[in-house]
NUSEPA-22295 format. One record per residue (C-alpha): residue in one letter; x, y, z. Coordinates in pm, whole numbers, plus 32768, in hexadecimal, padded with zeros to 4 digits. Example, Ala and Ser with C-alpha at 12.3 -4.5 7.8 and 13.67 -1.06 7.14 Angstrom:
<atoms>
> A / 84CE / 7E3E / 830C
> S / 8557 / 7F96 / 82CA
</atoms>
This chain:
<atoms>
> X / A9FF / D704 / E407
> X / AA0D / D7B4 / E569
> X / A8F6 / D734 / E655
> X / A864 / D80A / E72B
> X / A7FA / D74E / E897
> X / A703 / D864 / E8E2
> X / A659 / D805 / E782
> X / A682 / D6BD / E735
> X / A57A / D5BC / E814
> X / A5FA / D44B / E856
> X / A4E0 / D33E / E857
> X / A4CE / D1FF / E8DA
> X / A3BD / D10D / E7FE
> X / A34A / CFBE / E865
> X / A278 / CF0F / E72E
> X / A1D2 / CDA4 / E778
> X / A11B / CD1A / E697
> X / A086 / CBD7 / E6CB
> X / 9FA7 / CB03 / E5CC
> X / 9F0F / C9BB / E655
> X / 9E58 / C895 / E5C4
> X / 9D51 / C7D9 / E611
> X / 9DF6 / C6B4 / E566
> X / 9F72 / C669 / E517
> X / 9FE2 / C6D0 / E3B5
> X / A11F / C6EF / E2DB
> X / A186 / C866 / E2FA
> X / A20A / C8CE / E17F
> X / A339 / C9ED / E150
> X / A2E3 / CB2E / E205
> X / A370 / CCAB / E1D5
> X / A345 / CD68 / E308
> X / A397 / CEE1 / E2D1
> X / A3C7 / CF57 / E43E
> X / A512 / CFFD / E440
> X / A50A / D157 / E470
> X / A5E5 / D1F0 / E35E
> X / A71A / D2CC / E38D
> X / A720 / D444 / E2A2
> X / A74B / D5AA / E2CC
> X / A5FF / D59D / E3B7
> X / A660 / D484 / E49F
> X / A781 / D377 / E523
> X / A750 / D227 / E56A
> X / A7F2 / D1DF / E6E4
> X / A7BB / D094 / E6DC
> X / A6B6 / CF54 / E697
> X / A671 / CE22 / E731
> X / A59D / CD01 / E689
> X / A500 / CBD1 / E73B
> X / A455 / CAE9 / E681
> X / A35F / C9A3 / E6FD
> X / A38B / C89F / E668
> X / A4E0 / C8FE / E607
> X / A512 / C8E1 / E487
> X / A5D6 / C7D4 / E3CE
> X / A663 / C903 / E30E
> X / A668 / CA9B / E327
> X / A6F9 / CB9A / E23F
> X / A6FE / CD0C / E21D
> X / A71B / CDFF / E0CF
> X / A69B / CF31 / E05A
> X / A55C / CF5D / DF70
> X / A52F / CFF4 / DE3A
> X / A4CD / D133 / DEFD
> X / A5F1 / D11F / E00E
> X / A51C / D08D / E139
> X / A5D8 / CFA8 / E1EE
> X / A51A / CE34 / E1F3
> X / A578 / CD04 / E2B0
> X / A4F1 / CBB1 / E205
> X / A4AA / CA91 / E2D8
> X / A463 / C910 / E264
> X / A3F9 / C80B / E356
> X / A3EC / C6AA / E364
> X / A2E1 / C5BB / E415
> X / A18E / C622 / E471
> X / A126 / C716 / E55D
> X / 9FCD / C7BE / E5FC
> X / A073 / C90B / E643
> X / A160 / C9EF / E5E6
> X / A1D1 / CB1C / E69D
> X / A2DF / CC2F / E689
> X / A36C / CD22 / E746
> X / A442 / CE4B / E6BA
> X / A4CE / CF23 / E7AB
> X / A588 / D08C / E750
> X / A628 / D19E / E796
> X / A611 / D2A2 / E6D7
> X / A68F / D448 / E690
> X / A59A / D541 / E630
> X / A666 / D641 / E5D3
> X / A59E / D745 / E523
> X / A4EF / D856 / E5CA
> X / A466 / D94B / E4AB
> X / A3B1 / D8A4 / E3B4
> X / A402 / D9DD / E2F3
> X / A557 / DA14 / E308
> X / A5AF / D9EA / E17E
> X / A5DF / DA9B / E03C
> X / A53D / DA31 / DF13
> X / A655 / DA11 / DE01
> X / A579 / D9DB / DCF9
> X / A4D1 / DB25 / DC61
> X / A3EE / DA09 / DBA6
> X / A363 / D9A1 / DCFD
> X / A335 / DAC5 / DDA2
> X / A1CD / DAFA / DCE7
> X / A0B8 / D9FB / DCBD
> X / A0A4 / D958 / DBB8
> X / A1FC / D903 / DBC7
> X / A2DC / D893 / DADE
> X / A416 / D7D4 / DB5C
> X / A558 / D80D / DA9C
> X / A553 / D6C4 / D989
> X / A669 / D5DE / DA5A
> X / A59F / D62E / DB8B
> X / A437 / D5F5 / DAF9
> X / A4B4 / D4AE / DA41
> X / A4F8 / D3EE / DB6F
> X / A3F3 / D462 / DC1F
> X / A2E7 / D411 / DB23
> X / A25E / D2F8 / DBF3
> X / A22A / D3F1 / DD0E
> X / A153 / D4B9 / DC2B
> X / A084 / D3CD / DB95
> X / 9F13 / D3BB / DC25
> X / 9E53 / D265 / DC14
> X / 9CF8 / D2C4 / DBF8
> X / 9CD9 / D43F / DB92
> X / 9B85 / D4D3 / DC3F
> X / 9AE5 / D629 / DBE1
> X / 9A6F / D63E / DD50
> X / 9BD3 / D64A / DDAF
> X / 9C31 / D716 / DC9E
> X / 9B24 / D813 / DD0F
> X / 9BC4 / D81C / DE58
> X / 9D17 / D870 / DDEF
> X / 9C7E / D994 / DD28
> X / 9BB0 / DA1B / DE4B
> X / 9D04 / D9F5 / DF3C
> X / 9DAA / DAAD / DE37
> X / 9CDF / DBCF / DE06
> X / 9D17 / DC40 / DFA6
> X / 9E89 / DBA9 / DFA6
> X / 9EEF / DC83 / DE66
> X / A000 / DB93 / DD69
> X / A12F / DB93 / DE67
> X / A186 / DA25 / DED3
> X / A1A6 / DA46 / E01E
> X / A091 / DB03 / E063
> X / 9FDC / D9ED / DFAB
> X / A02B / D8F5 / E058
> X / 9FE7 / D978 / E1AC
> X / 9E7F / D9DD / E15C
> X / 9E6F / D883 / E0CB
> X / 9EFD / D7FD / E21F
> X / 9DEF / D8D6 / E2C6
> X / 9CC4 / D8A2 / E220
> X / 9CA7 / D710 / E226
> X / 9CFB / D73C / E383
> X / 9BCE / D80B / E38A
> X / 9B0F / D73E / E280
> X / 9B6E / D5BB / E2CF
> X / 9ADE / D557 / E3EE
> X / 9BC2 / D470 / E4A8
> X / 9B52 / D2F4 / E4E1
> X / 9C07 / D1DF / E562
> X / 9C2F / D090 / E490
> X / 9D5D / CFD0 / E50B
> X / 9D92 / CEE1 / E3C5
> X / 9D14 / CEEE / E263
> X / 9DE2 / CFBD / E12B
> X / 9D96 / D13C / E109
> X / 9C2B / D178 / E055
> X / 9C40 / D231 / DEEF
> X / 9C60 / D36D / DF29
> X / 9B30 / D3F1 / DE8B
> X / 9A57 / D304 / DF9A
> X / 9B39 / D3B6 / E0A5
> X / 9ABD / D4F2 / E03A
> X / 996B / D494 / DFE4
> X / 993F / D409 / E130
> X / 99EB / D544 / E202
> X / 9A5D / D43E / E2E8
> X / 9B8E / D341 / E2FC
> X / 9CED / D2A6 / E39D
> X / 9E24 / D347 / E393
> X / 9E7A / D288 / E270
> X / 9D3D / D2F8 / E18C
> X / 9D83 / D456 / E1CF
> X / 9EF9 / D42E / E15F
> X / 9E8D / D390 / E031
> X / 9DBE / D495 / DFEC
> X / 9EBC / D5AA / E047
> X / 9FBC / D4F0 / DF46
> X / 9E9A / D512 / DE0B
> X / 9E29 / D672 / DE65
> X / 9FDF / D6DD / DE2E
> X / 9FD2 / D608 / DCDE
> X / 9EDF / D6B6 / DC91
> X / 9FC0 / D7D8 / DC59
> X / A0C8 / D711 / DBF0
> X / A191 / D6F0 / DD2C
> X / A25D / D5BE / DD92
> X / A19C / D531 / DED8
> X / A1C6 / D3DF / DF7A
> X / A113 / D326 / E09C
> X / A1C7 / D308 / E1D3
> X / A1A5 / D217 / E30D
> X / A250 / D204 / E450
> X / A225 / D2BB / E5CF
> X / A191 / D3E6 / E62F
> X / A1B3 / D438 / E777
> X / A05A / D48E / E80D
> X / 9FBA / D4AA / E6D8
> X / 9E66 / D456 / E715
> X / 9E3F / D431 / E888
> X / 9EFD / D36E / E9A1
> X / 9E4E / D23B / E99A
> X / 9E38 / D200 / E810
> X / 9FCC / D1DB / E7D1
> X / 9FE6 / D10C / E6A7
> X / A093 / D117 / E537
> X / A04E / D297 / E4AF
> X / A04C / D303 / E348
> X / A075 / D45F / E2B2
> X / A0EE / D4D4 / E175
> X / A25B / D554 / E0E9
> X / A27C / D65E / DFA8
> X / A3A4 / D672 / DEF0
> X / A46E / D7DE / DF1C
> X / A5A6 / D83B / DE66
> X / A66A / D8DB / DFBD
> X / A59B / D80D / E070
> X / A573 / D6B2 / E01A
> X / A46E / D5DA / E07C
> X / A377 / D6AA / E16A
> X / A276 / D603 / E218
> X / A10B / D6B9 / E25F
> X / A02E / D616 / E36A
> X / 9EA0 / D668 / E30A
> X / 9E34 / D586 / E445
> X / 9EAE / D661 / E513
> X / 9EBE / D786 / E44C
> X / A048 / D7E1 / E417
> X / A18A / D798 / E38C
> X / A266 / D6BC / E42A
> X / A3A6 / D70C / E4FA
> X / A415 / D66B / E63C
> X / A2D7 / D57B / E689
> X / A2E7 / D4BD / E573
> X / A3CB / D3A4 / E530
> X / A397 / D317 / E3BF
> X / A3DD / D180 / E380
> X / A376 / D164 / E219
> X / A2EF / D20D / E0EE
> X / A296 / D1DF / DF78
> X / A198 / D247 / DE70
> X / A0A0 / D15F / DEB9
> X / A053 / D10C / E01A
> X / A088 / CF72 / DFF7
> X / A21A / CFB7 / DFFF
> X / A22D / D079 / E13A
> X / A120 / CF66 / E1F5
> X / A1EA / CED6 / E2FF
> X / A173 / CD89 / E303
> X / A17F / CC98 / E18D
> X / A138 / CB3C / E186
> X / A02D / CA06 / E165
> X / A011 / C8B8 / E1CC
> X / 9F79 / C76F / E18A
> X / 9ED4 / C67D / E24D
> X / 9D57 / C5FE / E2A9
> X / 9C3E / C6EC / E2EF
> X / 9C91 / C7BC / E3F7
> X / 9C34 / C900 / E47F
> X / 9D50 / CA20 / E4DB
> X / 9D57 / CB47 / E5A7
> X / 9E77 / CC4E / E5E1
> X / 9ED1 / CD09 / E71A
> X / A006 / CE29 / E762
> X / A078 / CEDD / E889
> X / A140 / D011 / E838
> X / A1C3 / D0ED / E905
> X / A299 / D209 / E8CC
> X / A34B / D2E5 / E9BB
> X / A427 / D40F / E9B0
> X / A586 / D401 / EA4E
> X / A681 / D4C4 / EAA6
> X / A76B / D52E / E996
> X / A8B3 / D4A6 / E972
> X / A9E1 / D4B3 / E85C
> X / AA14 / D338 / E7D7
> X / AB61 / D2C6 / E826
> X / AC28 / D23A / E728
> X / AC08 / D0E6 / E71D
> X / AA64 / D0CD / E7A0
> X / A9A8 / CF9D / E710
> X / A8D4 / CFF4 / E5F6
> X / A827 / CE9F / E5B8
> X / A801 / CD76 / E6AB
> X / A748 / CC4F / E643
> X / A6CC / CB83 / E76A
</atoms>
């Protein structure tokens, strides 16, 4: 693949995350999911991890879903924990539309993957909680969309945008999506989750998504984004925004994704200790820098 500089958009992210204590207690394994993945849609440059208190032990692997975690034990007690992951990262698609659908099977709604395809992505189709609200939805987004996929999809896109008001909860797992919808209000997060039932719905593969978006919801609320990603023969994985109201290209920057939303969260762990209350703070920021071919040879992990 040929990267365009005038297309692609280098970013510079800087994630702290800092939980603290009021009382000293033993810190159990944690998964943090904070590395911004590498794919047809972006490039890992290069990430740094700092860590306090620095773990007894740290190890890295892929997930079931192919999101890159890093697992951390410590020993001893501690009142706080904080981490810092710092990256650099290619955007390097411009049109969000720039693909073919291979599949004649997905070019109309319902669709009907070929059987290999719609096997493995069975878990991508399933819906949890099946709601005729939502189904009602789909069917009234249908009737001004017309059956082809994409065109689908964007007036999905378009109308929670329009429908979902946005409100801003910094912690706490996405609401069902039939209380999202109910309420016409909700995070980032809720509206993904509802964007990923309304494309079940029709059978499409859809997954939830977190990572960066760069201005997404204002300059002085930078913090973890979610959206949503459909599964296109020609086009892969294709991510749809309905916070902001389109599909993704060169502003996003995806870390993790799954099915359900608990495998993409970036944070996983407990501990165990007396009663003690806990609160959570971050600082992100993310810039845009000028873009630059990696040499051969550029760091792609540092652990500090």
């Amino acid at each position: 693949m040929t990267t365009d500089p005038a297309i692609a958009q280098r970013y510079h992210v800087r994630h702290v995350t800092r939980y603290a204590y009021t009382a000293p207690v033993s810190l159990h394994q944690t998964t943090v999911r904070l590395q911004p993945r590498t794919d047809a849609q972006q490039r890992l440059v290069s990430l740094t991890l700092h860590c306090k208190p620095r773990p007894a032990r740290h190890a890295c692997c892929s997930d079931l879903y192919g999101n890159l975690c890093h697992w951390f034990w410590f020993e001893n007690e501690h009142d706080r924990l904080e981490l810092t992951a710092e990256s650099v990262v290619d955007a390097l698609c411009e049109n969000a539309f720039d693909f073919v659908i291979v599949d004649p099977g997905v070019e109309k709604v319902p669709v009907t993957y070929a059987p290999a395809v719609g096997h493995a992505a069975l878990h991508y189709r399933q819906r949890e909680t099946p709601d005729p609200a939502i189904d009602d939805m789909v069917r009234d987004i249908l009737q001004r969309s017309g059956p082809g996929t994409l065109g689908f999809l964007w007036e999905l896109t378009t109308e929670l945008h329009r429908r979902i008001a946005y409100e801003y909860r910094p912690d706490g797992m996405p609401r069902p999506p039939a209380q999202t919808l109910a309420a016409e209000r909700g995070s980032c997060r809720d509206a993904a989750v509802l964007f990923v039932d309304a494309c079940r719905v029709v059978g499409l593969a859809a997954r939830f998504v977190s990572g960066y978006a760069y201005d997404a919801v204002g300059e002085d609320q930078r913090e973890l984004h979610a959206w949503a990603e459909v599964y296109l023969p020609g086009g892969g994985w294709k991510g749809y925004d309905p916070t902001i109201g389109l599909a993704v290209s060169n502003r996003h920057l995806a870390v993790a994704a799954s099915p359900e939303p608990g495998y993409a969260a970036p944070f996983t762990g407990s501990f165990t200790g007396p009663p003690v209350d806990a609160t959570l703070t971050f600082d992100l920021q993310m810039q845009q820098e000028p873009f630059a071919f990696p040499t051969q040879g550029d760091a792609v992990f540092r652990w500090g």
